[in-house]
C-alpha positions in Angstrom: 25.7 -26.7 -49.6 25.8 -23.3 -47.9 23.7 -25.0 -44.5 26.4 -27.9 -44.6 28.9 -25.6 -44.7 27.8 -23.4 -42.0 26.7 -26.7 -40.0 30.4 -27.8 -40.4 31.6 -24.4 -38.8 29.9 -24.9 -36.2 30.6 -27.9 -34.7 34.2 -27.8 -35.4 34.3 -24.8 -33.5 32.5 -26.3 -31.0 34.7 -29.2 -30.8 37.9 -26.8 -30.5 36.5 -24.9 -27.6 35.4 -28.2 -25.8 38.7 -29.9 -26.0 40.0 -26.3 -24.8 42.1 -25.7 -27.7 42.0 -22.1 -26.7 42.5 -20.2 -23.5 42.7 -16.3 -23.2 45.9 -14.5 -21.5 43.9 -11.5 -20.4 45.0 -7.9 -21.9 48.7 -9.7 -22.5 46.8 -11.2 -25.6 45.6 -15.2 -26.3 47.7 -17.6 -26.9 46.5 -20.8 -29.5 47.1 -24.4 -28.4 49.9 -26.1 -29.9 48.8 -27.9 -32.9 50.2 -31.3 -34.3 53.6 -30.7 -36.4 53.8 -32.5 -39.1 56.6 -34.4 -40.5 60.1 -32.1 -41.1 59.4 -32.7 -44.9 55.9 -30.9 -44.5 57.5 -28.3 -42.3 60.0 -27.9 -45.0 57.4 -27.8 -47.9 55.2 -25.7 -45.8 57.9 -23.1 -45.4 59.1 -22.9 -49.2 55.6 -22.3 -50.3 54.9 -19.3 -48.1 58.4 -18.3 -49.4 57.1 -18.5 -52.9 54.3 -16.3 -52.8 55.3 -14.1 -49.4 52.4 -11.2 -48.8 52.2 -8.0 -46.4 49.9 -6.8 -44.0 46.8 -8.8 -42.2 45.6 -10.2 -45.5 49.2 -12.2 -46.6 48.7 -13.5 -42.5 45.8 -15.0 -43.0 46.0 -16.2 -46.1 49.4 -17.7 -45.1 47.9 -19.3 -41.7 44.7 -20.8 -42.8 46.5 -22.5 -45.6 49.2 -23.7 -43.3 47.0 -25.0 -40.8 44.8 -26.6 -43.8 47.7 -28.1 -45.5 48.3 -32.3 -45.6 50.3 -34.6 -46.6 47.9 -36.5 -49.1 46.2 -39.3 -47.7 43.3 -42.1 -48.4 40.0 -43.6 -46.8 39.4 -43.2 -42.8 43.1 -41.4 -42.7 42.3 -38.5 -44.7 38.9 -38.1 -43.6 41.0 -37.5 -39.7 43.8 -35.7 -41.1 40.5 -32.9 -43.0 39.2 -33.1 -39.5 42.2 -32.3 -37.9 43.6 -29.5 -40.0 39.7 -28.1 -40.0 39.9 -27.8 -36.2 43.2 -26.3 -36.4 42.4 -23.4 -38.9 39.2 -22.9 -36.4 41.8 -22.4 -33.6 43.7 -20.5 -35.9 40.2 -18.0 -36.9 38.6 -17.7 -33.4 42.0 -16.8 -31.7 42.6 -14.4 -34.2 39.3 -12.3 -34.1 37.9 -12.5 -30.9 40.4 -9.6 -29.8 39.6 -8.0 -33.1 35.9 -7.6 -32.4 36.8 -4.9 -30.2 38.0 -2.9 -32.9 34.5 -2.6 -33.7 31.9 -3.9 -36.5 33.7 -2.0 -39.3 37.0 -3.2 -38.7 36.1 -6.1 -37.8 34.2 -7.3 -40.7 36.6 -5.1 -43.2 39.2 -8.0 -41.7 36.5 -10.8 -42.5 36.7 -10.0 -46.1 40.2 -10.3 -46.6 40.3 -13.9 -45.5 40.8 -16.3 -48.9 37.7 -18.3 -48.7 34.2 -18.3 -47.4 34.3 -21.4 -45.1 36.8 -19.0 -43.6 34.6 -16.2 -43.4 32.1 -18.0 -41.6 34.5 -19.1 -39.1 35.6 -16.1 -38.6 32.2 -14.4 -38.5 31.0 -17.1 -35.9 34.0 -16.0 -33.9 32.4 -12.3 -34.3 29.2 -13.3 -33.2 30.3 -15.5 -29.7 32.4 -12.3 -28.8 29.7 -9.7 -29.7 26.6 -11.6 -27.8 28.4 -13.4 -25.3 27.3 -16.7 -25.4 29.0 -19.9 -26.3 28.7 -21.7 -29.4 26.9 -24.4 -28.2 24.2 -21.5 -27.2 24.7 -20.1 -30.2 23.7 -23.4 -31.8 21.1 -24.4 -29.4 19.8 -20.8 -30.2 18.7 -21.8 -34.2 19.6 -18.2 -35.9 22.7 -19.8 -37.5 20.5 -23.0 -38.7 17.5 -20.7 -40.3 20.0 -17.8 -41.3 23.3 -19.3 -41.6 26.2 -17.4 -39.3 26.0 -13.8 -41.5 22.5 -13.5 -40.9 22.9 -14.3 -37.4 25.3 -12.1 -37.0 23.8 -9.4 -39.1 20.8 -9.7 -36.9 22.6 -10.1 -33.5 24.0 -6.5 -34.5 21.0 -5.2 -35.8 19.0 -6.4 -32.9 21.5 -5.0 -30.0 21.9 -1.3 -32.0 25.2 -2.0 -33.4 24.7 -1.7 -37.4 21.4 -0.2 -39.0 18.5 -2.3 -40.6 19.8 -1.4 -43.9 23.4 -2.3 -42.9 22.3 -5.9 -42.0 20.3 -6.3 -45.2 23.7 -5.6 -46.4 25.5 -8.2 -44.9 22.8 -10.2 -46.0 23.2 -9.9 -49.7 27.1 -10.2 -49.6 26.7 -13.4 -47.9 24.1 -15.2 -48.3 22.4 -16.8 -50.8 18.6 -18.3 -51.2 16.3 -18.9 -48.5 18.9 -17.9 -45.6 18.8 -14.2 -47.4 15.4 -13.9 -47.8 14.9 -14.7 -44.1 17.2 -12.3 -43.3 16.0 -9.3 -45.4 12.6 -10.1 -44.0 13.6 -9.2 -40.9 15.4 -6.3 -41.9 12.7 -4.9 -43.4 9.9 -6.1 -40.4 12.7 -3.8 -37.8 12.7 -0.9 -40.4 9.1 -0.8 -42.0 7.6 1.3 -38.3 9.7 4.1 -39.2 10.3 3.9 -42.7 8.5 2.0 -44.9 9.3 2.9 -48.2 12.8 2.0 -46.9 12.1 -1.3 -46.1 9.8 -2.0 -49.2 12.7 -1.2 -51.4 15.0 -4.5 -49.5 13.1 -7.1 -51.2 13.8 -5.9 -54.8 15.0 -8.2 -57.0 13.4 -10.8 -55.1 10.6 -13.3 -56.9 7.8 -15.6 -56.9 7.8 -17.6 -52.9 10.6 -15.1 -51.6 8.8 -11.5 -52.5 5.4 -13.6 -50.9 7.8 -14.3 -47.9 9.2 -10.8 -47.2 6.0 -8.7 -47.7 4.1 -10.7 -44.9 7.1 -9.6 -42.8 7.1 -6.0 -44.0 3.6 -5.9 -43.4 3.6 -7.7 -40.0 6.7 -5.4 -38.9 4.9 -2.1 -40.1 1.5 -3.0 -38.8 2.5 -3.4 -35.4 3.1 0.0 -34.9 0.8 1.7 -37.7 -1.7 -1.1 -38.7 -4.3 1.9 -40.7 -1.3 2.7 -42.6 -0.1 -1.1 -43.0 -3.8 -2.1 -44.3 -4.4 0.6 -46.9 -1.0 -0.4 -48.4 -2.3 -3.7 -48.6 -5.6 -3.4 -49.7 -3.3 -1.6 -53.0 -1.7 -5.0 -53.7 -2.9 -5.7 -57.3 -2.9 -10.2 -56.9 -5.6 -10.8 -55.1 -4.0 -14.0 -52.8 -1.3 -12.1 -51.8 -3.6 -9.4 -50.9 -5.7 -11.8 -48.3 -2.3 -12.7 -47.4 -0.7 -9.3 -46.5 -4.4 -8.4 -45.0 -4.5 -11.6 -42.5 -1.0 -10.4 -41.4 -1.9 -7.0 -40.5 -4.8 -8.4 -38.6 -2.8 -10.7 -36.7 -0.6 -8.0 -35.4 -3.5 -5.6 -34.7 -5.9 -7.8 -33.2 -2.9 -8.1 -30.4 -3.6 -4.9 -29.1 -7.1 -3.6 -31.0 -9.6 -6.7 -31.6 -12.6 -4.6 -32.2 -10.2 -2.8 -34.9 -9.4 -6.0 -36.1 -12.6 -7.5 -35.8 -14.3 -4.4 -37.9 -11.6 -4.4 -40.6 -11.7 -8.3 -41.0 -15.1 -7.0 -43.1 -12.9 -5.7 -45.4 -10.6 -9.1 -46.8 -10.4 -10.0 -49.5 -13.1 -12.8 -50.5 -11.0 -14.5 -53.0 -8.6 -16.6 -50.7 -11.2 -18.7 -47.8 -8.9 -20.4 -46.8 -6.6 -17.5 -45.6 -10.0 -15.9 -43.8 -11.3 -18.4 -41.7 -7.3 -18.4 -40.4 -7.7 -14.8 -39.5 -11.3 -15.4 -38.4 -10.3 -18.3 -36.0 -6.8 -15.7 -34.8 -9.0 -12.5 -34.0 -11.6 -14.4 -32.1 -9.3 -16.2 -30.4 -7.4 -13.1 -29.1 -10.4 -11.6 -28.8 -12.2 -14.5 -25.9 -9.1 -14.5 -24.3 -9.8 -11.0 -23.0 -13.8 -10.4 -23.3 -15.4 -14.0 -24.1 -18.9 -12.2 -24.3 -17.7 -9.3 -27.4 -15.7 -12.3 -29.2 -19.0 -14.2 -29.5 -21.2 -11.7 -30.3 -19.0 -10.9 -33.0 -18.0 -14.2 -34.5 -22.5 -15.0 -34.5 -22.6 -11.7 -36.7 -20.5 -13.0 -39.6 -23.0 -13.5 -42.2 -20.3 -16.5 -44.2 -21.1 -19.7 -42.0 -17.3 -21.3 -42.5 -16.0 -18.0 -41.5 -18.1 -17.9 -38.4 -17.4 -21.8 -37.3 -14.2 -21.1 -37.6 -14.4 -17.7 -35.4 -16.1 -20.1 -32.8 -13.2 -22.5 -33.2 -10.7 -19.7 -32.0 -13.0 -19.0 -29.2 -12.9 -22.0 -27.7 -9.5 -22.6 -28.0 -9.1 -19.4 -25.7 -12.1 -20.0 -23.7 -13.5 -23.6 -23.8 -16.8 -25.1 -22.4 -15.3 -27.0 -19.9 -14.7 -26.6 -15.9 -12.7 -23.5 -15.7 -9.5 -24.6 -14.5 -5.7 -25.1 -16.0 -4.0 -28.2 -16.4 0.0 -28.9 -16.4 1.8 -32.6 -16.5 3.1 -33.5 -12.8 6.3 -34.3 -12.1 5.0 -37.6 -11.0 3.1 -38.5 -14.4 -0.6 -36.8 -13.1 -1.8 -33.8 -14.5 -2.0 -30.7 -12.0 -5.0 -28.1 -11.5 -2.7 -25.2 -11.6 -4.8 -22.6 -11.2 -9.3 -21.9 -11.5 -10.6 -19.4 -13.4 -12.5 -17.4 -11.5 -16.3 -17.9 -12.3 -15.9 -21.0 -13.3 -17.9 -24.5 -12.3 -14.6 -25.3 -11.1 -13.9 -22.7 -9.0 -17.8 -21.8 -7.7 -18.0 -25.5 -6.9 -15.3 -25.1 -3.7 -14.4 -28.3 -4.2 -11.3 -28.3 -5.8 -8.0 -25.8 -5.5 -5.2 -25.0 -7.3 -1.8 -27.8 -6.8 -5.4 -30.4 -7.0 -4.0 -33.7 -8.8 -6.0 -35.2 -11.2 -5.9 -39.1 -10.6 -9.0 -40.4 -13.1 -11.6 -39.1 -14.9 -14.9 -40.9 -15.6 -15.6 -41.4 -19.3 -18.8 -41.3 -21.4 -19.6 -45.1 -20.0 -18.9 -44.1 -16.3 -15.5 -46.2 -16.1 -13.0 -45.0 -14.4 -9.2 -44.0 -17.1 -6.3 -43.2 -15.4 -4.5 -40.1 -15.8 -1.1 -41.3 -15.0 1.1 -40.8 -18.0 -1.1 -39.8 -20.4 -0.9 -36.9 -22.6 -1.9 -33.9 -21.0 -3.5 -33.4 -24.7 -6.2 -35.8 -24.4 -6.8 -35.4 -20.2 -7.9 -31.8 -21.2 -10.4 -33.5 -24.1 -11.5 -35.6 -21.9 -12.8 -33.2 -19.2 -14.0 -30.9 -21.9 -17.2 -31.4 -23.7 -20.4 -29.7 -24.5 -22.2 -27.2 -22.5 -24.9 -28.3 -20.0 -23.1 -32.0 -19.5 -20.8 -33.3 -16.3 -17.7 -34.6 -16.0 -16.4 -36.4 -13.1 -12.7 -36.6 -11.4 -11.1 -38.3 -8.7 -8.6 -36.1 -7.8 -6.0 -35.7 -4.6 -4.4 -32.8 -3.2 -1.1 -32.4 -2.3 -0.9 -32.5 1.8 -1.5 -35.8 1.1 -5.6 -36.0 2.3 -7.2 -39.2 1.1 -8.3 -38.9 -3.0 -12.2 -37.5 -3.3 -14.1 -37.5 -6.5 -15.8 -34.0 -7.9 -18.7 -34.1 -10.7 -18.9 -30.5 -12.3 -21.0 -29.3 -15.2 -19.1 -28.1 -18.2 -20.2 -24.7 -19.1 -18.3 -22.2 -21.7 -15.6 -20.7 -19.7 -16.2 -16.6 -20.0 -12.8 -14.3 -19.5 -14.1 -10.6 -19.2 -12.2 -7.1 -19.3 -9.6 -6.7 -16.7 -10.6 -10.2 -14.4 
């Protein structure tokens, strides 16, 4: 209910701002577009009421406005669905107009005004107001963006100020527990505590109390991933405490991941010391350190993944290599504007490159399969061009291939060899 509600938000708003239902008048102020009177007996209606109940300050405004521009004569079927519609894009108009000049008032008064509005559909608009005026983009970028889809529009904006310096860590958690609910907290807190955990860890450990089952799984592995990226020693001997044994692999395949970014021989030594219980969650980490690892120094990575003594923790090692590093012809591929995959660049060492044969901007026209016909490369998924010129060591592979100053097409037979990447080349 809360995602519809915040999906609502958003494309009303978006809707309003299209059809330019707003313009700003500079430091004079902005001025709303005119909405649709109603009839002079809802005029009249609409006046008594706010008579009824009048209230002072900012709060009795609002609360006044959005119900006015909410307000409708009652109505059935397609008519009442418009007239919801209507009245929805009005009290948007209303919202945004009103707080985009308060957002430079700053995020306390701001938000102090968000929480006298009368309901939280309100809010939301409101805050989504907030968050175009604070970031500067529009809400179709905002949309297009995903934050308010995963986090709803508190948490984006909670992180949009956390991110940019504006609130702290624990600030945004905050605004995450006042608004939010479910899955769109948790992912918010997570992130809270992944920003605070570098500096303060105990800190950032204490936002995910209260939490259970799936959601305190959730926000460790981004405590963990946040603090290990700065401190990963400190990050692993918190999780080698961790008393359940699968959340322990868990937490432990998350510090690697982080570590093995900047220290794979770290990584690759600590990986000794996972937990056993959880395979599955091992051969992951395996296949992500070796991986990293070949990308850099192909040679260590396979030395390395032949000295694990656990055979499916070792294929899968290999797997990670040659997903970095494959046995191949050395050279990247990218889709053509024209529908032909293009050599975009050799790796240097490779057969592709020591053949001299073929150069970078090279279009690859067909490639020979296993029965010597020729399959055309046109329009087909740059997925299974790369498979098909990839293979096992000590075999060729042959091309017909074209460059691009427009030289007649030439065919090239390479051997595939396992593609080496070493220190600092």
């Amino acid at each position: 209910m809360k995602k519809q509600r915040v999906i609502v938000a958003v494309l009303l708003l978006a809707g309003v701002l299209l059809a330019g239902g707003i313009f700003y008048s500079g430091a004079g102020g902005i001025a709303a577009a005119d909405v649709p009177e109603g009839t002079a007996a809802e005029q009249a209606g609409g006046a008594e009421r706010e008579q009824e109940a009048p209230e002072e300050g900012f709060a009795g405004a609002a609360k006044a406005s959005v119900k006015k521009n909410g307000a409708a004569a009652p109505k059935t079927g397609a008519s009442a669905a418009q007239v919801e519609v209507e009245n929805g894009r009005a009290r948007e108009d209303y919202l945004n107009a009103m707080f985009r000049p308060i957002a430079a008032q700053g995020v306390e008064a701001a938000m102090a005004r968000v929480r006298e509005l009368p309901d939280a559909e309100s809010q939301d608009m409101a805050m989504l107001a907030l968050l175009g005026e604070w970031s500067g983009s529009t809400v179709t970028e905002l949309a297009q963006r995903g934050d308010i889809g995963r986090f709803g529009v508190a948490g984006a904006l909670a992180l949009q100020l956390m991110n940019s310096g504006k609130i702290t860590p624990q600030q945004a958690a905050g605004m995450a527990n006042e608004f939010l609910s479910s899955d769109q907290r948790v992912g918010v807190l997570s992130r809270t505590a992944e920003k605070l955990a570098a500096t303060d860890p105990t800190a950032a450990l204490a936002m995910g109390d209260g939490l259970t089952d799936w959601q305190q799984t959730r926000f460790l592995s981004r405590f963990v991933s946040g603090w290990a990226s700065t401190a990963p020693e400190a990050a692993r001997a918190w999780a080698l405490q961790v008393p359940d044994p699968q959340t322990r692999a868990r937490l432990m395949s998350r510090v690697l991941a982080e570590q093995v970014k900047t220290d794979p021989v770290g990584a690759a030594q600590t990986f000794a010391q996972m937990p056993p219980e959880d395979g599955e969650v091992r051969q992951r980490t395996a296949r992500q350190i070796a991986s990293q690892w070949a990308a850099n120094d192909t040679l260590a990575a396979m030395q390395w993944s032949d000295s694990l003594s656990n055979q499916a923790d070792r294929e899968a090692a290999k797997r990670g290599i040659r997903s970095a590093a494959p046995i191949g012809i050395g050279a990247r591929l990218s889709a053509g504007a024209d529908g032909l995959p293009v050599l975009d660049s050799l790796v240097p060492g490779g057969p592709a490159s020591a053949s001299g044969e073929l150069r970078g901007g090279d279009r690859v026209l067909a490639i020979a399969d296993a029965s010597g016909s020729w399959v055309n490369s046109r329009n087909r998924p740059l997925g299974d061009v790369v498979r098909m010129i990839q293979g096992e060591p000590n075999t060729r592979v042959t091309l017909q291939v074209q460059s691009g100053d427009g030289s007649p097409p030439r065919v090239v037979t390479l051997g595939r060899e396992q593609i080496i990447f070493r220190p600092g080349s």
